[in-house]
C-alpha positions as CSV (number, residue, x, y, z in Angstrom):
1,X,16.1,2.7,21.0
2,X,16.9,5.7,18.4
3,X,18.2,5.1,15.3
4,X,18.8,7.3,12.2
5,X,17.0,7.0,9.3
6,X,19.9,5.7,7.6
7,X,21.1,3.5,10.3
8,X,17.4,1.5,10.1
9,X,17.2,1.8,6.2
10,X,21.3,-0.1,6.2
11,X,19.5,-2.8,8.2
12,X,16.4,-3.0,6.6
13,X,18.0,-3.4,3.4
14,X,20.3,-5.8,4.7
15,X,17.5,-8.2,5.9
16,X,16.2,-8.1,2.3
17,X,19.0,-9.0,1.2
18,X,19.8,-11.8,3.4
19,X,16.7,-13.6,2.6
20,X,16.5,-13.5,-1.2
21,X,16.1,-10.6,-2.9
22,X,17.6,-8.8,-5.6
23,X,19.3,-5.9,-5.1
24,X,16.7,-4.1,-7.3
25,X,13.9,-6.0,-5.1
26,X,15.5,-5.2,-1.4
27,X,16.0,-1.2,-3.1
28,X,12.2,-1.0,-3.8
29,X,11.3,-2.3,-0.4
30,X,13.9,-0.9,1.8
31,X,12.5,2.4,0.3
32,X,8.8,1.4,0.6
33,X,9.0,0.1,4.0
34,X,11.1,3.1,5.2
35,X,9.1,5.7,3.1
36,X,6.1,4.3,5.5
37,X,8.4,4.4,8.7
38,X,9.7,8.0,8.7
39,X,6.1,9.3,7.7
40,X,4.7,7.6,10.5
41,X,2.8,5.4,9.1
42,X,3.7,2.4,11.5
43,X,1.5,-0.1,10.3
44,X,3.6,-0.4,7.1
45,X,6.6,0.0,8.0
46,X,9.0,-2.4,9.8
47,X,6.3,-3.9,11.7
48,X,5.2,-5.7,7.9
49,X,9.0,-6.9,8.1
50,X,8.4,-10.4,9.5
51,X,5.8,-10.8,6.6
52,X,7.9,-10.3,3.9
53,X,11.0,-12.5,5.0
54,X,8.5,-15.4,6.0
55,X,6.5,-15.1,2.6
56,X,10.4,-15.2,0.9
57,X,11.9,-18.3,3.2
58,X,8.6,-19.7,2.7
59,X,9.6,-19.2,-1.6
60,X,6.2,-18.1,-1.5
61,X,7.3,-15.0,-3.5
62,X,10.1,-14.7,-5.4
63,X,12.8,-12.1,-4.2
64,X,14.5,-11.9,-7.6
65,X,12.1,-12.0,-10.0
66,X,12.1,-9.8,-13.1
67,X,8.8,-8.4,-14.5
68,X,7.5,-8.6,-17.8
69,X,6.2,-5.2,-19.4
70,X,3.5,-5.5,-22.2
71,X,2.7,-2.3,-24.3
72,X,-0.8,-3.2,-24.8
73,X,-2.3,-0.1,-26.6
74,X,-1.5,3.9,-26.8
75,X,-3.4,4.0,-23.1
76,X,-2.4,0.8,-21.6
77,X,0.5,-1.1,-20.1
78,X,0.2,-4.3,-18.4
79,X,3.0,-6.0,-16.1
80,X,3.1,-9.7,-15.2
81,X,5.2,-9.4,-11.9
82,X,6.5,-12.8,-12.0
83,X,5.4,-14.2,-8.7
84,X,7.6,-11.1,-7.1
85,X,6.3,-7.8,-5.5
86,X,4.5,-5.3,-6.4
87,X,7.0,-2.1,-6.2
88,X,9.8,-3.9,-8.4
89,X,6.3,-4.5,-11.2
90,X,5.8,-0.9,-10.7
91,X,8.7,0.2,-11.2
92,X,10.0,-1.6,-14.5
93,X,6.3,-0.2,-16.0
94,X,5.9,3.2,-14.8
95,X,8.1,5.6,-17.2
96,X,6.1,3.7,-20.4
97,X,3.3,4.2,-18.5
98,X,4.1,8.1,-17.9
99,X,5.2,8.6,-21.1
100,X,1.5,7.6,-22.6
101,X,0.2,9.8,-20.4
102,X,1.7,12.9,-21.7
103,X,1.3,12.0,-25.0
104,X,-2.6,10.4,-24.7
105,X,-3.5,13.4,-21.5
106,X,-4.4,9.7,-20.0
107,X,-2.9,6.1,-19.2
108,X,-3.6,3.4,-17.2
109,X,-0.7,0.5,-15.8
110,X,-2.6,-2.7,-14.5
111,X,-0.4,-5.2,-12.4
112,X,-0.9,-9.1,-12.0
113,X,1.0,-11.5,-10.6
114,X,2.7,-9.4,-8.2
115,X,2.4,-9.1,-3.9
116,X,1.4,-5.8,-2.4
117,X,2.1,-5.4,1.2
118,X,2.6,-2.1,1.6
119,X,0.5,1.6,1.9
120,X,-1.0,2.9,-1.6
121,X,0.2,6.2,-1.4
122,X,4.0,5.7,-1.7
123,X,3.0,4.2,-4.9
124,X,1.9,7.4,-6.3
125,X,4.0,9.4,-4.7
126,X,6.5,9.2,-8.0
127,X,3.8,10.5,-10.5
128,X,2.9,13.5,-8.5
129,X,6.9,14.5,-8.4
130,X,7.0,13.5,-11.8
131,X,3.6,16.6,-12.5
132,X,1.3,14.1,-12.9
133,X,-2.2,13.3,-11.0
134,X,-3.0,9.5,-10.5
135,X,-5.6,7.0,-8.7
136,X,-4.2,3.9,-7.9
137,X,-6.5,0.5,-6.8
138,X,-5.0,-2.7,-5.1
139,X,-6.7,-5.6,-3.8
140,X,-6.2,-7.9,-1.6
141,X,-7.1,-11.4,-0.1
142,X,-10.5,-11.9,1.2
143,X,-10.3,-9.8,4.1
144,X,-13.6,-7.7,4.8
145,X,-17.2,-8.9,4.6
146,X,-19.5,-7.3,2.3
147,X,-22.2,-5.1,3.7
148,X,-24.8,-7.4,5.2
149,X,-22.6,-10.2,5.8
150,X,-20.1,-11.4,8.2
151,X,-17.9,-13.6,6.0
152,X,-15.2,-12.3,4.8
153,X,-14.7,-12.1,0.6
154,X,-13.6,-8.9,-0.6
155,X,-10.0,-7.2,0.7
156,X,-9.8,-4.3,2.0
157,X,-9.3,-2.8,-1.0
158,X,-7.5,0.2,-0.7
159,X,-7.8,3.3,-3.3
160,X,-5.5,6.3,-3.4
161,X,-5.3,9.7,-5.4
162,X,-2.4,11.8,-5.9
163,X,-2.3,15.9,-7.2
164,X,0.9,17.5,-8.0
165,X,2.0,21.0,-6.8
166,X,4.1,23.6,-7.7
167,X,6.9,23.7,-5.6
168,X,4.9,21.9,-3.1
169,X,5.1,18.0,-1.9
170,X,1.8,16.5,-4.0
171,X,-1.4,16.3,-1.9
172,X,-1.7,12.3,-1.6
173,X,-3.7,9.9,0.3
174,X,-4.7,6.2,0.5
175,X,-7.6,5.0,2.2
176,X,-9.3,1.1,3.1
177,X,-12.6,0.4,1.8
178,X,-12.8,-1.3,5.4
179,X,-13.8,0.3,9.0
180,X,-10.2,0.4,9.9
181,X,-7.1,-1.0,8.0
182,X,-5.9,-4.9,8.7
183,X,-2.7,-3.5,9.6
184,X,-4.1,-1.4,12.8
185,X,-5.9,-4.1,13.4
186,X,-3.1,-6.5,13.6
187,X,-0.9,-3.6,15.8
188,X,-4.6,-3.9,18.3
189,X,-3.9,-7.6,18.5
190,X,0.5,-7.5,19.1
191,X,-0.4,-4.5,21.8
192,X,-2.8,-6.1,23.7
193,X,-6.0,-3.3,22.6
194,X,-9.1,-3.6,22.3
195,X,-10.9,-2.5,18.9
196,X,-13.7,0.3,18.9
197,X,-17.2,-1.6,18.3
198,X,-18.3,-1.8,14.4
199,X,-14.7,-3.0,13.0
200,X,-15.5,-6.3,12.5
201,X,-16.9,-10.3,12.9
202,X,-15.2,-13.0,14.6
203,X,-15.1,-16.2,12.6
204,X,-18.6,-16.9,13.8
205,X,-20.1,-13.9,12.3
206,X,-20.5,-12.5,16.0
207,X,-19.6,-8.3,16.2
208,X,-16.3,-8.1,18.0
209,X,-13.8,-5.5,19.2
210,X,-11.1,-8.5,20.0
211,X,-8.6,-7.9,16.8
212,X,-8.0,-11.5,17.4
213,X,-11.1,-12.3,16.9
214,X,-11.2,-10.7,13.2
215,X,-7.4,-11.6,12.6
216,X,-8.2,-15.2,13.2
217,X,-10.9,-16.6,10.8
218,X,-13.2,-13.4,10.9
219,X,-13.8,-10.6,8.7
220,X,-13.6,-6.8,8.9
221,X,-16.6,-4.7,8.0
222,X,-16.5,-2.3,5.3
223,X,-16.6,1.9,6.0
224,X,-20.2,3.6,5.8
225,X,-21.9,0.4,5.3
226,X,-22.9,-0.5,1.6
227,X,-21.2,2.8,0.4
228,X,-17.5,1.0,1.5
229,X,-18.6,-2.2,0.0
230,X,-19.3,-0.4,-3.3
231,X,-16.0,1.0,-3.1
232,X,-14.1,-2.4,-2.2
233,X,-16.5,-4.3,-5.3
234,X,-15.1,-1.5,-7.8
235,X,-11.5,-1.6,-6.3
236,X,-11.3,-5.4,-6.9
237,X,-12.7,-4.9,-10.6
238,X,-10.3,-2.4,-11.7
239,X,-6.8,-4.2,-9.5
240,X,-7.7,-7.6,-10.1
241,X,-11.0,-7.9,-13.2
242,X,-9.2,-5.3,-15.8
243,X,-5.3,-7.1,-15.6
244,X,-6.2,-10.8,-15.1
245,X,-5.0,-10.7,-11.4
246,X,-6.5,-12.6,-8.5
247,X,-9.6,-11.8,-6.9
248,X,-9.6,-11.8,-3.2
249,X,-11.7,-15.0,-2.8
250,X,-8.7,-16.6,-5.1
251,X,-5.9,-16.0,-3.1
252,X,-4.2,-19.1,-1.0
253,X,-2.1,-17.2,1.1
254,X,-4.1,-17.6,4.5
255,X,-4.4,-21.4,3.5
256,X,-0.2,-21.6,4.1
257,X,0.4,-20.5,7.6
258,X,4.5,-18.8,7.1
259,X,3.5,-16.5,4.3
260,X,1.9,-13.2,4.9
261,X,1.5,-11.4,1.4
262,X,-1.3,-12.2,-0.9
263,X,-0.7,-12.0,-4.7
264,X,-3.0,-9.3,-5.9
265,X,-3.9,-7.0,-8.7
266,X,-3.1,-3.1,-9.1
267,X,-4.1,-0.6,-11.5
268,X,-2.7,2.7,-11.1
269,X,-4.4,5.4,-13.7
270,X,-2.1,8.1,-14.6
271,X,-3.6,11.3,-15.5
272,X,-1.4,14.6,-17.3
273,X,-2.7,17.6,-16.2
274,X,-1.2,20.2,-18.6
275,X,-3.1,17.9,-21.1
276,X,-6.4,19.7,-20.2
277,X,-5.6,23.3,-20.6
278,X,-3.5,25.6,-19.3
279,X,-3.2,26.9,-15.4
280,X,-4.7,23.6,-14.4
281,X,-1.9,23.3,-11.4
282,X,-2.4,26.9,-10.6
283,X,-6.0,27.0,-10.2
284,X,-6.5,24.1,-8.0
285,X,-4.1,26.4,-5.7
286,X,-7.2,28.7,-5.4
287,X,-9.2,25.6,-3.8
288,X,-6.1,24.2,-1.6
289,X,-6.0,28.2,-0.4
290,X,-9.5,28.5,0.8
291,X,-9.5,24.6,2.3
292,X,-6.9,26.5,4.7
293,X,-9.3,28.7,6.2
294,X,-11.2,26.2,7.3
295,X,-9.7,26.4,10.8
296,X,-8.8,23.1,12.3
297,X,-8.6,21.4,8.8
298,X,-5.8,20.0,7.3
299,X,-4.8,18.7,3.6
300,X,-4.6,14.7,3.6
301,X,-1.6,14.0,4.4
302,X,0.1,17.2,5.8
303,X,0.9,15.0,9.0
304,X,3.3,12.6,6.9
305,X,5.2,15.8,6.0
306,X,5.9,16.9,9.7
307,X,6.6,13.3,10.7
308,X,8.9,13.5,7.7
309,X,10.6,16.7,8.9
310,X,10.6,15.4,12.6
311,X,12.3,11.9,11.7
312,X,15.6,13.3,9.6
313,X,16.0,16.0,12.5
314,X,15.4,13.8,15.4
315,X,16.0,9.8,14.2
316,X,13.0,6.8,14.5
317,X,12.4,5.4,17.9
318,X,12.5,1.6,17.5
319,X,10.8,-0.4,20.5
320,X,13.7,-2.6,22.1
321,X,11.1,-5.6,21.3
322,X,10.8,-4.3,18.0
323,X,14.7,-4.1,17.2
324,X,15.1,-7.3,18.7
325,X,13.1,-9.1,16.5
326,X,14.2,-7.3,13.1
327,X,17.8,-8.1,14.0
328,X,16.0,-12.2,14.3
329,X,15.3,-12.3,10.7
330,X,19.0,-11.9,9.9
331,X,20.1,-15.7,8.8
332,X,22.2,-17.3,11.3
333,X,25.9,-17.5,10.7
């Protein structure tokens, strides 16, 4: 069926708060979960809705708690996100953390205690609006077996980068340290697909291209071999080592069958541009120009713009099935 963008964010927001959450929590995640939706990126978007309610009914994570915020040095802020999620943690920290990086050129804000569920890049999407660059890090639970094995025990470990431009949206992207993100994988396993070989293990430690297979006790493998396991091992030092957070192998989440998000650690480094000379913004115009003559390239994430455009002219097309079962995680009564 079609909705508008604003007719699926009311809902969305309403099932939030329906099953526990602040108002400030269900605003953060309405506008996560639709930021994902309209840009097309479906994996994160109201398809991760039946993990968040069954991770709050299960009080697995709590829908209305308040974060702590620890100015820890000129460079550093740390949040303890209270056993809620990560966007509300981000949120209460990131104008200290901007601040320091005007002032210092650089500052970093580490997360713990806090579930992430959602895509990196909407994360960082705020500090390139703001004129600021950023590389964010999250982990995750053990999802991904490190190169040369076929157990999992790193996440997936995503990392993401953000650039601001001048009167342009920021160049931003996220990217897994695994072959392919869980979430696609999960989406292989609801439609019914098959997975393309070299994604993953079944919980044997056979190769498999069932995304049950992985989903169910196995492990994904990492991207370009030991280079993506290099990535994932520095991702989950920085999001988990630097701000006390759980390592992948830590988290009990898969251990509980209702709850689907993991508790996991962030560190988002926040970079000032104008701090390193001036016509920093400008020149790296020169570079984005002659990138465009490459013919057939694109910027990452030029796509999420046009789905962007497409979705507030045209509305989001929500499978029957799909609607169905958002409308089931409204409480009875």
């Amino acid at each position: 069926m079609k909705l508008s963008a604003e007719d699926l964010r009311q809902l969305v927001m309403r099932i939030f708060l329906e099953n526990g959450c602040s108002e400030t929590t269900a605003r953060a995640l309405t506008h996560t979960v639709m930021t994902a939706e309209v840009a097309g990126t479906l994996s994160h978007g109201v398809f991760r809705m039946p993990g968040y309610v069954s991770s709050l009914r299960a009080g697995w994570v709590d829908g209305k708690a308040e974060p702590i915020v620890e100015d820890r040095a000129p460079g550093v802020v740390t949040v303890d996100g209270a056993n809620g999620f990560s966007q509300v943690a981000q949120e209460a920290g990131r104008d200290l953390v901007m601040d320091k990086a005007r002032h210092c050129g650089i500052a970093a804000l580490s997360i713990r205690n806090a579930h992430h569920y959602a895509a990196l890049w909407p994360d960082l999407e705020p500090f390139g609006e703001a004129g600021l660059a950023g590389l964010a890090f999250v982990n995750s639970l053990s999802l991904m077996a490190p190169w040369g094995g076929t157990r999992a025990l790193l996440g997936t470990n995503p990392m993401g980068f953000v650039w601001p431009r001048a009167g342009k949206p920021p160049l931003l992207w996220d990217q897994a340290s695994s072959v392919m993100a869980h979430g696609e994988v999960l989406m292989h396993a609801r439609d019914g697909k098959s997975l393309p070989p070299g994604v993953g293990y079944d919980a044997e430690g056979r190769e498999t291209t069932d995304p049950a297979g992985i989903r169910d006790g196995g492990a994904l493998a990492s991207f370009g071999k030991h280079k993506g396991t290099s990535i994932a091992l520095m991702v989950e030092l920085l999001a988990a080592g630097l701000g006390g957070g759980l390592f992948g192998f830590e988290d009990q989440s898969r251990k509980l069958p209702p709850p689907k998000t993991c508790s996991a650690g962030m560190t988002i480094i926040v970079i000032d541009p104008a701090r390193f000379g001036d016509g920093v913004i400008e020149r790296a115009e020169d570079m984005f120009a002659e990138y465009a003559t490459n013919e057939g390239a694109r910027l990452p994430g030029e796509r999420r713009h046009g789905n962007r455009d497409r979705s507030a002219a045209q509305g989001l097309e929500v499978a029957d099935a799909q609607y169905e079962k958002l409308m089931e995680l409204l409480p009875a009564g």
